[in-house]
Structures are given as structure tokens and as C-alpha cells.
N, C-alpha and C positions, 0 to 999 in steps of 0.2 A: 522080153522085148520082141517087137514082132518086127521083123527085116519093110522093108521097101522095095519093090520092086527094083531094080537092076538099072533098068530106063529112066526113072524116076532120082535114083539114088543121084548118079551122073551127074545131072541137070541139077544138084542142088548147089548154090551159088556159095561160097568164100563167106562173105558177111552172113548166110543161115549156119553155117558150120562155126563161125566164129559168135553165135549167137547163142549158138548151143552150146560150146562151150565154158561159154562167160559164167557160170555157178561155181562149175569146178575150178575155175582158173580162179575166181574171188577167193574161195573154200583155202585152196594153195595158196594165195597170197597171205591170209589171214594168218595160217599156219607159220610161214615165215617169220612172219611179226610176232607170235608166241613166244618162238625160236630165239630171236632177234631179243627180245625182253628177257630173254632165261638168260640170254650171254650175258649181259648187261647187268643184270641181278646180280651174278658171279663175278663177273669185275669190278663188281661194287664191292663186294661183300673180301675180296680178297684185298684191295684196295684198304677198305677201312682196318681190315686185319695189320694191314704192312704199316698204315698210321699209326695203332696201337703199338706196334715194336717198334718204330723208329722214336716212339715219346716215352717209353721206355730205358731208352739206351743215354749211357753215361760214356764220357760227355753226351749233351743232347744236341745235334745237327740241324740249325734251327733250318737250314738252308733246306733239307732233304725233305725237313719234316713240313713245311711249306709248301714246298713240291707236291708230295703223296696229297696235301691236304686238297690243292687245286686241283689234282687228276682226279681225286674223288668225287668233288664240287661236278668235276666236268662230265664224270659218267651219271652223276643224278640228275644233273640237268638237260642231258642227253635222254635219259631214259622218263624224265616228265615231257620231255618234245614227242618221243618216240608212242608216249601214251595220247598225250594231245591228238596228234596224226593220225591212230587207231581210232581215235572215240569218233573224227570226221568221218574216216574212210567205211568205216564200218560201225555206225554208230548204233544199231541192233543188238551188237555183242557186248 
């Protein structure tokens, strides 16, 4: 990378600095949202685990087991929004 002159550097304005940055800050945002989906995948996935043992268990707790079913509902449908929003936001990837 070749530097800018000193005098030059100074004088470069907020929105070229924010302008230049906008790659990496999208790049980092994206990343988030990988992140953001890997949580989500594993609250899923533990989730469906806790369903399986609660339908399991004698007596069966139709109360609890209703429960886990809707928290599970609620992170797939959470995590098809969260997919949704990726394909706008970044619809290249």
C-alpha cells in the first residue's frame, strides 16, 4: 500500500473514510449473521433434543411438551426470517 502524502491524507473527508470502509464493514456484518445462524442452528438442534425427552417421559407432560414444541417452531421460524434478510442484504452470497 503506498501512503498519501501527509497534506493530502488530512483533507480526506468523513464520508471517503466511511466510503472506504464500507467492504469491510459489509464483510463484518455478513460474518455476524453466519454467527448469528450457527446460534440458531444449535438452539434448534438442542431444542428438538429436549422435545424428544420430554415425549419420552412417563407420565407425559402434555403442558411442557407443547411448550418446547412452540419454542422450537419459534427458533425455525426465526431462523427462515433471519435467512430471508441474508438473501436481501446480501444476495451475492
Amino acid at each position: 500500500m503506498k501512503l498519501k502524502p501527509y497534506a493530502q491524507a488530512i483533507l480526506l473527508s468523513e464520508k471517503d473514510e466511511t466510503a472506504a470502509l464500507a467492504p469491510a464493514r459489509a464483510a463484518e456484518t455478513q460474518a455476524a449473521l453466519g454467527m448469528k445462524r450457527a446460534q440458531l442452528t444449535i438452539e434448534i438442534s438442542k431444542k428438538e433434543t429436549a422435545v424428544t425427552q420430554a415425549s419420552s417421559r412417563y407420565p407425559l407432560d402434555f403442558g411442557s411438551l407443547v411448550i418446547l414444541l412452540d419454542d422450537a417452531e419459534l427458533l425455525r421460524r426465526s431462523l427462515a426470517q433471519l435467512d430471508a434478510v441474508a438473501a436481501q442484504l446480501f444476495p451475492s452470497a
